[in-house]
OpenMM code with the backbone's topology and positions (N, CA, C; nanometers):
from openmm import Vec3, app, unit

residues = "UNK UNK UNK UNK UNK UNK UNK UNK UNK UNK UNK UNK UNK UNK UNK UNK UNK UNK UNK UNK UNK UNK UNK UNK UNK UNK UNK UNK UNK UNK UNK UNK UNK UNK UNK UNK UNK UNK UNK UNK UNK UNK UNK UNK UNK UNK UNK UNK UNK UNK UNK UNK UNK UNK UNK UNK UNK UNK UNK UNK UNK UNK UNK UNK UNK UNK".split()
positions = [
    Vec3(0.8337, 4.4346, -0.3433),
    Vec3(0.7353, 4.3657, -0.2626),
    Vec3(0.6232, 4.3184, -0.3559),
    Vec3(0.5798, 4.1672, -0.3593),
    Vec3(0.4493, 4.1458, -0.4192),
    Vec3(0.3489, 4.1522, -0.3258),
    Vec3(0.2271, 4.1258, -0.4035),
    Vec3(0.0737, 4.1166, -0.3530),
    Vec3(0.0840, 4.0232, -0.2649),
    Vec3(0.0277, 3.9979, -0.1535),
    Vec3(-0.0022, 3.8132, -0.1112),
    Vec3(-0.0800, 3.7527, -0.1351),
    Vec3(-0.2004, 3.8391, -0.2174),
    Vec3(-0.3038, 3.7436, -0.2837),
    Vec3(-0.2875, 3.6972, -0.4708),
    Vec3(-0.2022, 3.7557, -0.5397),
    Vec3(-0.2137, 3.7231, -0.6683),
    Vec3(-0.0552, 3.7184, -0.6757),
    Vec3(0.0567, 3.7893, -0.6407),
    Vec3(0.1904, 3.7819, -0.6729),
    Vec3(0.2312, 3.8838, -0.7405),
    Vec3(0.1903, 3.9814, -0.8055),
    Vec3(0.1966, 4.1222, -0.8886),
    Vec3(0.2205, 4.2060, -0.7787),
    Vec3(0.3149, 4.2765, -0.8638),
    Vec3(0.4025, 4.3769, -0.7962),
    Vec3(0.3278, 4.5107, -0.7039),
    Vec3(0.3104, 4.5331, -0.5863),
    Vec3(0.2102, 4.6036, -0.5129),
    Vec3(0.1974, 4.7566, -0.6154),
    Vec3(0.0900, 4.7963, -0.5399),
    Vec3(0.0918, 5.0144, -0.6230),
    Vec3(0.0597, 5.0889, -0.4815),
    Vec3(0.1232, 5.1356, -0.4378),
    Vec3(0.1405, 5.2342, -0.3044),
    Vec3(0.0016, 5.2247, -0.2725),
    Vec3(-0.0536, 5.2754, -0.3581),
    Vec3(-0.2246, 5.3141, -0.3364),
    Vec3(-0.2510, 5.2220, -0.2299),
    Vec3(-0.2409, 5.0961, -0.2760),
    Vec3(-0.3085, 4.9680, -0.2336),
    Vec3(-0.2455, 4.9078, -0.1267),
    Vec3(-0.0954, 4.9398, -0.0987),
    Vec3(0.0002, 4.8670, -0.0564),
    Vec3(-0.0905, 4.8024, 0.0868),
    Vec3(-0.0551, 4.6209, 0.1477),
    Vec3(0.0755, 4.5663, 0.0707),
    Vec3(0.0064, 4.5392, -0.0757),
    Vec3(-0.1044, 4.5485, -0.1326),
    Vec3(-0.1435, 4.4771, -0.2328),
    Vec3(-0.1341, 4.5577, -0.3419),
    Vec3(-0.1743, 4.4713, -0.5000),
    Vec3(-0.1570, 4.5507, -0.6338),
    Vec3(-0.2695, 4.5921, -0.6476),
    Vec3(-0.3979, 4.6033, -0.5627),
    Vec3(-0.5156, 4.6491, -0.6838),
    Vec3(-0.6538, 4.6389, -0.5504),
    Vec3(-0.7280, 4.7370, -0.5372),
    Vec3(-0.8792, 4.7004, -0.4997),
    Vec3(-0.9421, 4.5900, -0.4603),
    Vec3(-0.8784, 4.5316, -0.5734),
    Vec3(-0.9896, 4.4146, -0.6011),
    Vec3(-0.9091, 4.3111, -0.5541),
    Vec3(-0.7521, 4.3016, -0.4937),
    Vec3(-0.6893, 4.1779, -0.3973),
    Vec3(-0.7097, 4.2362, -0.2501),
    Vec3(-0.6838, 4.3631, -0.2346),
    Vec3(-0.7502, 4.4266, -0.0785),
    Vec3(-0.8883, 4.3453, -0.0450),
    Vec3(-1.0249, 4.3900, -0.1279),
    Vec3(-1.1506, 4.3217, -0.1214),
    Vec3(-1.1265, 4.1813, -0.1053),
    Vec3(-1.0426, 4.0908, -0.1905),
    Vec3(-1.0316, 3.9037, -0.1691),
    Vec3(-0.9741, 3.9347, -0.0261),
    Vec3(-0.8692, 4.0100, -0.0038),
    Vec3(-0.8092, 3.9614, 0.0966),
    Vec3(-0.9137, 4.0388, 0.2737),
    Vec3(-0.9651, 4.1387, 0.2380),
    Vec3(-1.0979, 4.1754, 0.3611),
    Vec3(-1.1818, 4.0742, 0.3753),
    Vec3(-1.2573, 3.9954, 0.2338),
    Vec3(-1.3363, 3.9536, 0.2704),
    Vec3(-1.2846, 3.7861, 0.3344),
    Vec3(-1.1834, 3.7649, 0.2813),
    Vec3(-1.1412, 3.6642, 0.3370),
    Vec3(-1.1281, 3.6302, 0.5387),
    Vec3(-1.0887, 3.7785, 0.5812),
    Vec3(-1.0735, 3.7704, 0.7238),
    Vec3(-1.2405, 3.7542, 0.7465),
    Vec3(-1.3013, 3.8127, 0.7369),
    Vec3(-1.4724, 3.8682, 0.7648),
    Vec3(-1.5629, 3.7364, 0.7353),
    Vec3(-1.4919, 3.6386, 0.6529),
    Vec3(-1.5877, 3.5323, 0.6571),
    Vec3(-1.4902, 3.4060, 0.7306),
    Vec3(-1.3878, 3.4433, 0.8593),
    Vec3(-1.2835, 3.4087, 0.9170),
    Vec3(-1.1982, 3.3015, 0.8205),
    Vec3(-1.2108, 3.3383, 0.7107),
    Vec3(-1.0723, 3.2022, 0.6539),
    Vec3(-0.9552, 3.1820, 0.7070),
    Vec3(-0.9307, 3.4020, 0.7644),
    Vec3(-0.7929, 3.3878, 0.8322),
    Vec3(-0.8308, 3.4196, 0.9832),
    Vec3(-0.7475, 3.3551, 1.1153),
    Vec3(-0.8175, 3.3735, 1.2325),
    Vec3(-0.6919, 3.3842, 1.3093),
    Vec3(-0.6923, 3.4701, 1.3904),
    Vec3(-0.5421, 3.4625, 1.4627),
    Vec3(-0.5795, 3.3612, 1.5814),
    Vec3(-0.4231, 3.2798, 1.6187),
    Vec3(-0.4705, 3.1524, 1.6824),
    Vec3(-0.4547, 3.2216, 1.8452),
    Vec3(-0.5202, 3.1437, 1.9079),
    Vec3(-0.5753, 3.1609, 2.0241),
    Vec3(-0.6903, 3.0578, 2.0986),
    Vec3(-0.6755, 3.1264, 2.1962),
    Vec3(-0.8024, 3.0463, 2.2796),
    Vec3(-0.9118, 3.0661, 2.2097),
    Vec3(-1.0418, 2.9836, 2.1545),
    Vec3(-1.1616, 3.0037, 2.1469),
    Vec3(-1.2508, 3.0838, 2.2578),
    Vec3(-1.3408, 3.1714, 2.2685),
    Vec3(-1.4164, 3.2333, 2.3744),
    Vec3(-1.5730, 3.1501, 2.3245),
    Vec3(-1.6283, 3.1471, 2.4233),
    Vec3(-1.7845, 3.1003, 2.4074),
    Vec3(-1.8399, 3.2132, 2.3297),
    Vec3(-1.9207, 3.2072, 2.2688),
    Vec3(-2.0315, 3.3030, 2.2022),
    Vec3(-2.0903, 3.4292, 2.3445),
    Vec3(-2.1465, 3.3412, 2.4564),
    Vec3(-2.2019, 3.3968, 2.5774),
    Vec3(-2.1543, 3.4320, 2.6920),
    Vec3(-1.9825, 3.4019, 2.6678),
    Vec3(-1.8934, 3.4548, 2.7640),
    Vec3(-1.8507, 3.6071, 2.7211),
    Vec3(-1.8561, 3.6756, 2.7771),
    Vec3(-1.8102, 3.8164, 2.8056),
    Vec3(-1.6508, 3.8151, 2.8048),
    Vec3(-1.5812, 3.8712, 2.6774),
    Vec3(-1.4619, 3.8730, 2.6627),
    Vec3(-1.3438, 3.9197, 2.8394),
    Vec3(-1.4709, 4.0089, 2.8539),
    Vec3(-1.3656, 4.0363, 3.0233),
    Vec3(-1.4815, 4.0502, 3.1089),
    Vec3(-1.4881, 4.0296, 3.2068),
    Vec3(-1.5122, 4.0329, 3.3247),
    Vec3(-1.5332, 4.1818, 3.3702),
    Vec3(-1.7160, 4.2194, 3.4342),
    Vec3(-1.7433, 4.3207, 3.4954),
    Vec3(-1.5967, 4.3850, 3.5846),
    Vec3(-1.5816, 4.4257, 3.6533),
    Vec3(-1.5191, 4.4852, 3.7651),
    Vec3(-1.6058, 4.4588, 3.8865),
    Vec3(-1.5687, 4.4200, 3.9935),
    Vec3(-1.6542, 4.4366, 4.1327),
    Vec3(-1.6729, 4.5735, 4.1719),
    Vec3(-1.8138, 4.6215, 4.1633),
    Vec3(-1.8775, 4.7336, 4.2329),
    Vec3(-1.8205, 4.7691, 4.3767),
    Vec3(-1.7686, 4.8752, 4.3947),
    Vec3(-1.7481, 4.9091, 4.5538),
    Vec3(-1.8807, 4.9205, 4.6635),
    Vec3(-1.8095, 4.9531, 4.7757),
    Vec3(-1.9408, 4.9902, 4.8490),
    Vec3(-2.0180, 5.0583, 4.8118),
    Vec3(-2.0383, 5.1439, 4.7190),
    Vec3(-2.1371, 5.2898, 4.6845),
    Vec3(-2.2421, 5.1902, 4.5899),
    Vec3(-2.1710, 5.0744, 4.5345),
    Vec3(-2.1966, 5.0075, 4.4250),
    Vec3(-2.2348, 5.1437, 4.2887),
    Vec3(-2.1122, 5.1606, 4.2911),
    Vec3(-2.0292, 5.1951, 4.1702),
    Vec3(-1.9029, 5.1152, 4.1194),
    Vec3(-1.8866, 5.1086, 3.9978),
    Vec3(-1.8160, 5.0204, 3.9396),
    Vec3(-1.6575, 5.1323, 3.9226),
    Vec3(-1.5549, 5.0537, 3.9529),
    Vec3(-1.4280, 5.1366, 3.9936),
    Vec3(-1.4222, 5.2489, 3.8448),
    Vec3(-1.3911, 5.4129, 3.8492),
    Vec3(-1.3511, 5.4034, 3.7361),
    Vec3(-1.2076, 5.3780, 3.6679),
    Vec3(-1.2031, 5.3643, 3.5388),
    Vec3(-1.0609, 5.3100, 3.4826),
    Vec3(-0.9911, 5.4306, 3.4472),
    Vec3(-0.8862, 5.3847, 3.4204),
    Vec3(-0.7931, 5.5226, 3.3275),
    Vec3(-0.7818, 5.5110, 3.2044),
    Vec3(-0.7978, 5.6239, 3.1599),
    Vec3(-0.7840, 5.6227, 3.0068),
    Vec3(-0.6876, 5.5928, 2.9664),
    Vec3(-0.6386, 5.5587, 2.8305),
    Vec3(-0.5245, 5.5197, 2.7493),
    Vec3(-0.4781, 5.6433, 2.6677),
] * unit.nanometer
topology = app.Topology()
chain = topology.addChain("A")
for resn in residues:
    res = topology.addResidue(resn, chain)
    for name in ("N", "CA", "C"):
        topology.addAtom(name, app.Element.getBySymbol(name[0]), res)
């Protein structure tokens, strides 16, 4: 298996990558979005999901854990 950022052969340590310092290119690369998984755009001020409707008590339903 190589690196996907330089092509050198990975070191477990690091895996998939050869070294620190292609992990770091390749973190900082997501974090300043170079890489973006495709999808719908969301507004900045839209709320990824939606409150729940409060019941009569106006309490909000509770959920189940995962």
């Amino acid at each position: 298996m190589t690196c996907p950022i330089c092509g050198k052969t990975t070191d477990a340590d690091y895996r998939p990558f050869c070294s620190r310092r292609c992990a770091d290119i390749d973190l900082g690369r997501w974090l300043t979005g170079s890489y973006v998984i495709p999808g719908e755009a969301l507004d900045e001020d839209e709320p990824a999901r939606p409150d729940p409707p409060a019941d009569e008590a106006g309490e909000a339903p509770r959920r189940k854990p995962h």
